[in-house]
C-alpha positions in Angstrom: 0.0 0.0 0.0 1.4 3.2 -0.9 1.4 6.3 1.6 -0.9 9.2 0.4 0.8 12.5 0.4 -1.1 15.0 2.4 -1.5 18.3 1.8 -4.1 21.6 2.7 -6.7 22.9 0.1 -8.0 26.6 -0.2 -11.6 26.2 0.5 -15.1 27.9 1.8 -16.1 26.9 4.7 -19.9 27.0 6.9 -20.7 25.7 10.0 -21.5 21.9 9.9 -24.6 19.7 11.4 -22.7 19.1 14.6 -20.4 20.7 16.5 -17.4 18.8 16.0 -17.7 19.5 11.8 -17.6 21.7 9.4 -19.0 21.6 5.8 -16.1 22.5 3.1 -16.3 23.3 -0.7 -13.5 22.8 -3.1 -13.8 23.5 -6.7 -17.3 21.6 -7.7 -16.9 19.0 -4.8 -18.1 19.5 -0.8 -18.1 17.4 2.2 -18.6 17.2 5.9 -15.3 17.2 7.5 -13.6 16.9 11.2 -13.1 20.0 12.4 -9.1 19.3 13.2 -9.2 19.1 9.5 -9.2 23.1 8.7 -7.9 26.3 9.3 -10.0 29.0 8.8 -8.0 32.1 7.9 -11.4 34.2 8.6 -14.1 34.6 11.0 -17.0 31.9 10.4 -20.2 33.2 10.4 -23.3 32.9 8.3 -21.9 33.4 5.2 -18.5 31.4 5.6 -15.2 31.6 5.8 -11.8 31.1 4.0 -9.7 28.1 5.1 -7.8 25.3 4.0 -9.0 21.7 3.9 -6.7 18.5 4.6 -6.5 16.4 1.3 -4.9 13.6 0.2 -3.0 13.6 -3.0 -4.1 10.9 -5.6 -3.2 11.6 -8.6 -1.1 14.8 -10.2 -0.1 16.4 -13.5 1.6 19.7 -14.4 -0.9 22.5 -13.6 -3.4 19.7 -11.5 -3.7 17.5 -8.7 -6.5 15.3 -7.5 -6.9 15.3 -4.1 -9.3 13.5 -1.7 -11.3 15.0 1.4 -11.2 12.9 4.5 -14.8 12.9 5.2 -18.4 12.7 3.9 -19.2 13.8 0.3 -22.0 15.8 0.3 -21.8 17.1 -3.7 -19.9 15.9 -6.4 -17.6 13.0 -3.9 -14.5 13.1 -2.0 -12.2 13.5 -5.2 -12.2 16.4 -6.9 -9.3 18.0 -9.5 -7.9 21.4 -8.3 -5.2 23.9 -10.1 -2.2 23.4 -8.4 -2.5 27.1 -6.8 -5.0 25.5 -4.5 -2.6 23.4 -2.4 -0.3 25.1 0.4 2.5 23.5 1.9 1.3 22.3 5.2 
C-alpha cells in the first residue's frame, strides 16, 4: 500500500450539522469534515469563511492535482481536481 501524500486545500467553509464539523467546498466537490481538519483564515459566520481543507494527493499532472477529502461527500464526492495554486505547503 502506498502512503498518500497530504497536503491543505483553499476552501469555503460554513458551519456543519454538529459541532465537531464543518461543511467544506473545493472546486465543484463539498463534504462534511472533522473540524481538526481546517484552518479557517477568517471569522466563520453565516456566510463562511476562507480556510484550508486536509486532502490527500491521488493523482497529479503539471498544472493539476486530484486530491481527496477525508470525510463525507455531500456534492460531487471526496475527489475532486484542483489547479495546483489551490494546495499550500502544510
Amino acid at each position: 500500500m502506498t502512503k498518500k501524500t497530504s497536503v491543505f486545500v483553499r476552501c469555503k467553509v460554513f458551519p456543519g450539522i454538529f459541532d465537531n464539523e464543518l461543511y467544506v467546498i473545493v472546486d465543484k466537490s463539498s463534504a462534511y469534515v472533522d473540524r481538526g481538519s481546517v484552518k479557517l483564515l477568517s471569522v466563520l459566520g453565516e456566510k463562511g469563511a476562507q480556510g484550508e481543507v486536509l486532502a490527500y494527493i491521488i493523482q497529479e499532472s503539471e498544472d493539476k492535482a486530484l486530491v481527496e477529502l477525508p470525510g463525507e461527500p455531500v456534492v460531487g464526492g471526496l475527489r475532486s481536481w484542483v489547479p495546483r495554486s489551490q494546495l499550500v505547503a502544510g
